[in-house]
N, C-alpha and C positions, 0 to 999 in steps of 0.2 A: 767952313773953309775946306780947300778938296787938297789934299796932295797928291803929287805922281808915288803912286807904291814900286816898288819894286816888284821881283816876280814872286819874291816869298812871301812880299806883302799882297799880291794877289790872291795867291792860293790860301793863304793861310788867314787874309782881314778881312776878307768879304762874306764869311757868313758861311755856314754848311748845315748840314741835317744835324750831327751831331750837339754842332754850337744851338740851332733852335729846340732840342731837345733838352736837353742842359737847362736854357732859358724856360722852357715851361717846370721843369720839375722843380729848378729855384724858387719861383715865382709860387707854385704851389704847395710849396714846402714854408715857405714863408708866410701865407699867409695861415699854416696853422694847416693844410687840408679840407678847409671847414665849404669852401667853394668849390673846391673840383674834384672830383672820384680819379684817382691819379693812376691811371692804369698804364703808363706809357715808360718809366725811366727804369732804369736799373739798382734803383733803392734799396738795399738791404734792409727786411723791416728789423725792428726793435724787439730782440727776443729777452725776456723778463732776465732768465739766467746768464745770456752773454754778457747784457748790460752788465750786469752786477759783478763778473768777473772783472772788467775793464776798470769799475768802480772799484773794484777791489784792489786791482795792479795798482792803482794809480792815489790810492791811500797808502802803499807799502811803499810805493817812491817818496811819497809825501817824508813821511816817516823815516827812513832811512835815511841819514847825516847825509848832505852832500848830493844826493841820488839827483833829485828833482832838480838841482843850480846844471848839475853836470849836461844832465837830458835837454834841459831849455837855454841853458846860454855856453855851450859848448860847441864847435864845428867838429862832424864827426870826417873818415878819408873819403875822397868821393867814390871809394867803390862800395861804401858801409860802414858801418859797426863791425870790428874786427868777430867780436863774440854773436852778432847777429846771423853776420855770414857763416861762423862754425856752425852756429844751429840747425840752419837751413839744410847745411850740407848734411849736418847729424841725425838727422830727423830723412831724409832722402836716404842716406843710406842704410835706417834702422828700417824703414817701409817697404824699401825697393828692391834693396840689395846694389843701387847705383854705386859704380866706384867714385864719388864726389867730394872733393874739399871744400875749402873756401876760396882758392883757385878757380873753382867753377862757379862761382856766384858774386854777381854783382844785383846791388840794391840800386832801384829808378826812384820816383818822385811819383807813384802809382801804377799802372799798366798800361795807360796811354803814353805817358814820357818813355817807358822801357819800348814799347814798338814802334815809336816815332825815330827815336834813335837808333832800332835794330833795323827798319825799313830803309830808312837813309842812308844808313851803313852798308846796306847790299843792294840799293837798288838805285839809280837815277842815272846825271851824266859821270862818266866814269872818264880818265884822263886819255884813253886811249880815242875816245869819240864814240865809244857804243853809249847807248841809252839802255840799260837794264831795268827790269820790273820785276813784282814781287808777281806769282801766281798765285791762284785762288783757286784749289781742284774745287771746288763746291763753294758756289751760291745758292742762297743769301748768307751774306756773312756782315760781320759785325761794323754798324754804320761807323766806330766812329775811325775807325782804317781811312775811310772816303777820301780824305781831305788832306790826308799827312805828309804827303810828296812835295818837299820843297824844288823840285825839278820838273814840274811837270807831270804828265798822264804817267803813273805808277803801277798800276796794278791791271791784270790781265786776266777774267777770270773766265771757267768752265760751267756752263750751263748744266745743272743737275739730271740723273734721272729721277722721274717720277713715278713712285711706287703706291698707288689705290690700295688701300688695307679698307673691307669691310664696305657702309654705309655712308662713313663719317670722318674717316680717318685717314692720312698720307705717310709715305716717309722720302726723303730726300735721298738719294745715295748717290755716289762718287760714280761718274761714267770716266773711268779709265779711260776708255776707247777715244774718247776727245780731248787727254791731255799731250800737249806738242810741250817739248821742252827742248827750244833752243839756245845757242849760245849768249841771246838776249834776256835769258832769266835769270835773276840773280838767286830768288828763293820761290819754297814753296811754302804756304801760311794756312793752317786753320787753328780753328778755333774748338776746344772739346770739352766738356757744350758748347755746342754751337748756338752763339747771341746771333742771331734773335729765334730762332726754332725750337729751342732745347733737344736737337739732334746732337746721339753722338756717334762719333765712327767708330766702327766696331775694330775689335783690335785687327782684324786682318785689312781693313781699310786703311790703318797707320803703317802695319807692316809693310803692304804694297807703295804708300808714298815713299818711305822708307825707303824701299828698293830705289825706288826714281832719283831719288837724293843722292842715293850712295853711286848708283852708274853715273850719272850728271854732275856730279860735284858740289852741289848745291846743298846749303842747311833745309832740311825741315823745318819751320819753324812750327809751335803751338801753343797757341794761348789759352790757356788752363784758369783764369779768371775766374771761370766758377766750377773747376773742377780740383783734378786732384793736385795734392794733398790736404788742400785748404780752401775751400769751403766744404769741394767733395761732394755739391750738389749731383752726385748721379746715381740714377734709380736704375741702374743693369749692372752687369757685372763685368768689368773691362779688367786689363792689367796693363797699367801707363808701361810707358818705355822713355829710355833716354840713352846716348851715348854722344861723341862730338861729333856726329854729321846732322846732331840735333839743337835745337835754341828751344827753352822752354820760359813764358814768363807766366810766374804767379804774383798774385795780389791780396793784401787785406783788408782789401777793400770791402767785398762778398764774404767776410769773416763777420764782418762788422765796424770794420774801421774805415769805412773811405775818407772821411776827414783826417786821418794823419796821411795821406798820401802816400803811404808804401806799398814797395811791391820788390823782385827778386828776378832776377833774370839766372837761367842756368844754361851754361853753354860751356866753350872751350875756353881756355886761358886765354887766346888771343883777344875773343870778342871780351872778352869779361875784362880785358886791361881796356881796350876799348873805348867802353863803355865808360869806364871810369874817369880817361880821357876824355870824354865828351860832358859826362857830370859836371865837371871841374868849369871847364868851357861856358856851358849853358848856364848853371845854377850852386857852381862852387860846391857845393855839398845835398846831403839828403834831409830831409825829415828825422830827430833824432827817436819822436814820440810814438811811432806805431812801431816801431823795432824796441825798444827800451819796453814794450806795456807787453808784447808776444812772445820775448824771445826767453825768460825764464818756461813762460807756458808750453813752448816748444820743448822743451830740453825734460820736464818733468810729464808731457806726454797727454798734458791736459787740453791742449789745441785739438789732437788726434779725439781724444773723449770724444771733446764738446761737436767735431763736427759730423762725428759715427751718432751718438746719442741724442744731440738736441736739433742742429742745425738741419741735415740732412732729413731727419723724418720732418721736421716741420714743414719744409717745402715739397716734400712727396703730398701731406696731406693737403696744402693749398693748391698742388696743381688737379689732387681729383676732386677738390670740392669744385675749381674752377671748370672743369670739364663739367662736372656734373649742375655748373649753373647754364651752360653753353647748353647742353641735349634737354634742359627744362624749358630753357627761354626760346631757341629757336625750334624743335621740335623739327620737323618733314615741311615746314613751311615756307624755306629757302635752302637754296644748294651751299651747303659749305661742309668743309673736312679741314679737320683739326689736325698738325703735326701729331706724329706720336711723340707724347712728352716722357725724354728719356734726363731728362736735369736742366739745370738752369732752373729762369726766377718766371720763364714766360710761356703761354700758350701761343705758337704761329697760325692764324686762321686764315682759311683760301677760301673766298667767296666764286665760286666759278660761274663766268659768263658777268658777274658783276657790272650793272649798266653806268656807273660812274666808279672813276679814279681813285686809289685809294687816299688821294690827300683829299678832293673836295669829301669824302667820306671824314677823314679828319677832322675836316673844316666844322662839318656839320656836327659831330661829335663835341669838339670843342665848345660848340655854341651854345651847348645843350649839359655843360659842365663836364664832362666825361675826354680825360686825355689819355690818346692809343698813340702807336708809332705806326705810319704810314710804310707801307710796307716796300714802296720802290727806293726807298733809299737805301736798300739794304744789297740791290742788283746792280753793284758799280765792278767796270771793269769787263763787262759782254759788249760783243762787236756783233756787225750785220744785223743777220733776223734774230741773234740771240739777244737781240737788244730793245730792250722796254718802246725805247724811238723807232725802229723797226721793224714792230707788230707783236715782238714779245708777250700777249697782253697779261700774263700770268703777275708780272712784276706789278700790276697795277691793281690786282684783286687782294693783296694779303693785307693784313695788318699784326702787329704784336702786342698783345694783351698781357700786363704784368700781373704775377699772384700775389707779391709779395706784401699790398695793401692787404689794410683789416678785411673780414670775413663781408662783412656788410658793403663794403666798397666795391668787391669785386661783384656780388649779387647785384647791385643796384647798380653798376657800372654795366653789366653785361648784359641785363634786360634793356636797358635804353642803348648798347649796341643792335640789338638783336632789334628791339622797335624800330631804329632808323635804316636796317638795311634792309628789313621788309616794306619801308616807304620809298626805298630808293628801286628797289623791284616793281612796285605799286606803279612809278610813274612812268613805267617804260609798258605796262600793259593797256 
């Protein structure tokens, strides 16, 4: 049976990159791994000692009179856990020296619900009759943005420059020179790491958005998902920022918990009442169990440990093992250059000149057990010739390759990459 959708049933029920990315990594997560070398989603793997932390929270709730009825059959207010939110703020302002309450934070339903609702909130039709969108100083940025505009085309982005390091290597950086910021923008958004490249901006690249925000009026926003304070996958040395001409959301998800669906927005009192408002609205309340299993850990300073000491090196050494199965497999025998990997869970690879798409590459990858994430999904928001459909062809050469699979997955994942793009070379000589 077909019904007429509406337009939010348009945008939102017909399917996107995201929703089919989702869709394979459930399907492979399900059936064990045993069938597909799962190189494609944003999985935090299973690390021996987080695990057991969590295992260990959650025997102490067990245990404690009361704790566990409270956490499972209690509504918590829709902006959080009063004591989750102190911590958040306690923990920012022991690291940063942020002036932060609880005031400034409000808890989402993970870090997609937090930018769905922060997106909305400043961007679409507005009562006056403008159409406002979010900017994007730099693509590629994070597929699952693509699709969140319940108003129509939302997002407006700026074509990167591109920086040749060496042989084999690239880096993306912010061409200022092509940011226009008119009275139709309502924000500006990235990402630090940047999903899908594991680009991050360095600190005078934030400062200068910064600037643009504060002359313009407009939030910065940054989504920190797998950066700081929590998970803190980053291998350079930056120092985050935050004040009210900024929106920052974290998640614990890339901690280790994506299944309790939390996550933290930090902003002004306005947005952060907000948002509360809009909680209430969508889904009455939050998650009580990823904030009840973190939020002693925060406040005793053991979240910080684990992700200085365990977390963080663990993904520095999966992304040079992964480098280092990329320059064995594919050697001088096809053109390609690797982001330089400054954090995050994934390698960005550019195939240049690549004689097929990167989704029938995909395709063919799939068929052959091995799941990547096609890389034009990730170039949403370019107009003109900056546009994948107007000759772009760079949007059609990359793919993202995750590390966060076992050692052997990503070896045997990357040799049958590396096989099927020197047959896709092969047919075009």
């Amino acid at each position: 049976m077909t019904w007429d959708f509406s337009r939010f049933g348009d945008q939102l029920g017909r399917g996107s990159g995201i929703g089919d990315l989702m869709d394979d990594l459930g399907h492979a997560l399900a059936a064990g791994g045993e069938q597909v070398l799962m190189l494609g989603g944003g999985q935090p793997a299973h690390l021996p000692e987080v695990d057991a932390l969590w295992r260990q929270r959650w025997q102490s709730m067990q245990a404690e009179a009361g704790k566990l009825e409270a956490v499972v059959g209690n509504y918590e207010p829709p902006l959080g856990g009063t004591a989750f939110r102190d911590s958040i703020a306690g923990l920012l302002r022991r690291q940063y020296g942020w002036n932060v309450s609880r005031e400034n934070i409000a808890v989402t339903a993970g870090g997609q619900t937090a930018l769905f609702l922060v997106f909305n909130a400043l961007a679409g039709e507005f009562r006056d009759g403008r159409h406002k969108q979010i900017l994007l100083p730099l693509v590629p940025e994070y597929i699952g943005y693509a699709n969140q505009s319940v108003a129509g085309s939302m997002f407006r982005s700026v074509r990167p420059q591109i920086e040749l390091i060496g042989d084999h290597q690239f880096k993306y950086r912010v061409d200022f020179e092509s940011i226009e910021i008119d009275s139709n923008v309502g924000a500006l958004c990235v990402s630090r790491p940047t999903n899908p490249t594991g680009n991050v901006l360095t600190d005078q690249e934030i400062d200068h958005l910064h600037r643009l925000a504060v002359e313009t009026q407009i939030p910065l926003l940054v989504d920190q998902a797998y950066g700081a304070p929590f998970p803190d996958v980053i291998f350079k040395g930056i120092k985050p920022r935050w004040d009210e001409q900024m929106i920052l959301t974290l998640s614990l998800s890339k901690l280790g918990l994506p299944g309790t669906r939390t996550a933290a927005v930090v902003a002004c009192p306005e947005m952060v009442r907000a948002i509360g408002s809009m909680n209430s609205i969508v889904g009455l309340a939050n998650s009580n169990l990823g904030q009840a299993i973190v939020q002693p850990l925060i406040d005793n300073g053991e979240v910080s440990r684990v992700c200085r000491e365990v977390i963080r090196p663990f993904y520095l050494e999966k992304s040079q093992l992964a480098q280092s199965c990329i320059r064995e497999s594919f050697g001088d025998s096809v053109p390609y250059r690797v982001h330089v990997s400054e954090g995050a869970f994934f390698l960005w690879v550019w195939f240049e000149g690549l004689p097929i798409h990167s989704q029938e590459l995909y395709e063919r990858l799939k068929r052959r057990g091995v799941l990547v994430v096609p890389g034009h999904h990730f170039f949403f928001g370019l107009s003109g010739d900056h546009n994948e459909k107007e000759g772009w062809k760079h949007a059609g050469e990359c793919i993202r390759i995750s590390f966060s699979m076992p050692n052997d997955v990503i070896e045997r994942g990357i040799q049958i990459i590396a096989d099927e793009i020197r047959l896709a070379y092969d047919e075009t000589c």
